[in-house]
C-alpha positions, 0 to 999 in steps of 0.5 A: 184366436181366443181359445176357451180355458179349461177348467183347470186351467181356470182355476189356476188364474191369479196365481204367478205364472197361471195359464194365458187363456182367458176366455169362458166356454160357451154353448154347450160347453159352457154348461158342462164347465159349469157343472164341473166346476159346481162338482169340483167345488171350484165356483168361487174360485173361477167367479172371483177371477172373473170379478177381477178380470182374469177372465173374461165372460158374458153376462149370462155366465156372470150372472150364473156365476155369481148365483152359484157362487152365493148357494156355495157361501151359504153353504160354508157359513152353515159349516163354520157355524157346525164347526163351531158348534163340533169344537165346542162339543170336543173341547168340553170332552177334552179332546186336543185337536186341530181343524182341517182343509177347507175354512182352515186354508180359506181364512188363512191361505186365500186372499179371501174366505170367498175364494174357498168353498168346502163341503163339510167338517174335518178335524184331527185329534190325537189318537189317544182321544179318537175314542172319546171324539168319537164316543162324543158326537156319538152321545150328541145323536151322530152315528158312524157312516161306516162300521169299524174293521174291530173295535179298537182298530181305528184308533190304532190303524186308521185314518179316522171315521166320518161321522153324521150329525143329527142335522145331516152336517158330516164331521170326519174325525181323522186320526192321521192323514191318509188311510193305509200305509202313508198313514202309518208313516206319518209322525202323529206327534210333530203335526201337534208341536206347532199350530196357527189359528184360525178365527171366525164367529168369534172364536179362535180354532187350532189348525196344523202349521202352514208347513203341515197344511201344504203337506195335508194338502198333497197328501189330500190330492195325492191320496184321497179321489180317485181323480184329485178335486181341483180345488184341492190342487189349488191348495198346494199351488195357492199355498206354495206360489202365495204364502210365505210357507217353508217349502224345504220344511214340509219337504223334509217333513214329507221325507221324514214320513217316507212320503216325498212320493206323495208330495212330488205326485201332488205338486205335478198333477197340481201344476200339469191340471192347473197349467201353471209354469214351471218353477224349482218346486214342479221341476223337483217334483217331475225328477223325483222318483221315490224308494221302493216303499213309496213306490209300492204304496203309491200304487196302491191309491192309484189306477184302476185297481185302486181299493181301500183293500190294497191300502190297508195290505199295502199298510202291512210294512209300514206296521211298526213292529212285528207284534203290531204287524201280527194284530194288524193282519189278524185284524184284516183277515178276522172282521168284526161281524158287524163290519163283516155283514156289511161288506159281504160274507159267506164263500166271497168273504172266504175268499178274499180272506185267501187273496188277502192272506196271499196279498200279505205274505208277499208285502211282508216278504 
């Protein structure tokens, strides 16, 4: 008896060891597999799949496949144009930096771009030319979607900022990979020491080291949704079980950075959501348990309590030095006005103060 594949399962075909299903839902359930998988950004994936007979569909959901499939593309072409147009921008401002995620992995890590769909523009720069980034797209009509803590904080704590263009594209400007305290470990300098390019409209664009991308792609799904995007664990997999990336490299990066949990969570909810078989790699990340730190900060990106408040206290140990420490927690408890008139004021905004400052004492403890 035939057993419809899930989703995640879906999209782990054409991957070694990917899950024996084969066949599309139908029905009802079709429908809602296939909003999933518009949701997840994960058409393409499935659709290829299907042109290569990994898996076996109707014509009906060929056909709506292939539709949704071709809206994805259009959409990428017009981001990688908008791409080029963002380096371009930044590059005459002298801004050092590298292209992330989505065109980065499916020029370079896919067997095809048109296996890879992504959804907008991500860049990191180094943190001493975060303000001019930033100051640029600004001058070229974008605007901040977010206001900042105080000025001067991104750049010093920050992961980065989104930032909207005039024609709607968002371009997020990140300083480093993750927000709160993963993204204070992280050695900012070494994801610049080396760097693989990617080509497309002609040009030639920076991206981080192989390495470096399965590393930015763990943290991504570890860090970043509340529930990972499938899509992103197709990253770590297509990466890990199709390149020739240096596990033990971005291992040791990870561990560098006090983030081996980070890359273990990653690598399990990619192998468990899309159903592969065990290898050396997922067995390693089922046994490893992390320290105390990766424990407590982990926590902090996960479950129901889960907030961008508890990141940034969970950060207080990761703030090197207690100088910096002192301006970080002064920076939380004493908000721009701006920032402070959008995220709530008066007794609420009191209050929280309290419960952060309570928060913060019993992290720096």
């Amino acid at each position: 008896m035939n057993t419809a594949i899930t989703v995640g399962a879906a999209c782990g075909q054409g991957l070694p060891g990917a899950s024996s299903a084969r066949m599309l839902p139908e029905g009802d359930d079709w429908d809602g597999f296939l909003a999933n998988l518009i949701d997840e950004r994960a058409v393409p994936i499935v659709a290829n799949a299907l042109e290569q007979e990994l898996l076996t569909g109707t014509r009906a959901q060929r056909d709506a496949l292939d539709g949704a499939h071709e809206a994805a593309m259009r959409a990428c072409v017009g981001l990688e144009q908008a791409t080029l147009d963002v380096v371009e921008t930044l590059g005459s401002a002298g801004v050092d930096l590298r292209l992330l995620k989505g065109p980065a992995v499916a020029h370079l890590d896919y067997p095809d771009p048109s296996w890879r769909a992504f959804g907008d523009v991500d860049v990191l720069v180094r943190s001493d030319h975060y303000d001019v980034a930033v100051t640029t797209l600004t001058n070229a009509g974008g605007y901040r979607r977010s206001a900042e803590v105080r000025p001067g904080f991104d750049r010093r704590f920050g992961k980065g900022v989104c930032m909207v263009l005039p024609d709607g594209v968002q371009v997020d400007v990140h300083r480093t990979l993750a927000s709160g305290p993963f993204g204070l470990t992280i050695d900012l300098d070494e994801l610049f020491d080396g760097e693989d390019t990617v080509s497309f409209g002609g040009e030639s664009i920076p991206v981080l080291s192989r390495e470096h991308r399965l590393a930015h792609a763990c943290f991504h799904a570890a860090l970043g949704d509340p529930t990972p995007r499938v899509v992103a664990l197709r990253d770590i997999a297509q990466l890990v079980l199709t390149t020739d990336v240096d596990i033990d490299a971005t291992r040791a990066a990870c561990t560098r950075w006090r983030a081996g949990l980070v890359m273990a969570h990653a690598v399990g909810a990619a192998w468990k959501t899309l159903d592969l078989a065990s290898t050396p790699l997922s067995e390693w990340a089922t046994a490893y348990s992390g320290d105390r730190f990766e424990r407590r900060s982990l926590a902090a990106y996960l479950g129901p309590d889960r907030s961008y408040a508890r990141q940034m206290i969970a950060a207080v140990p990761a703030v090197p030095g207690w100088t910096a420490k002192a301006a970080y927690v002064r920076a939380l408890l004493f908000v721009d006005v701006g920032y402070g008139q959008r995220h709530g004021g008066g007794v609420g905004r009191r209050l929280r103060r309290v419960w952060h400052a309570r928060a913060i004492r019993e992290q720096v403890s």
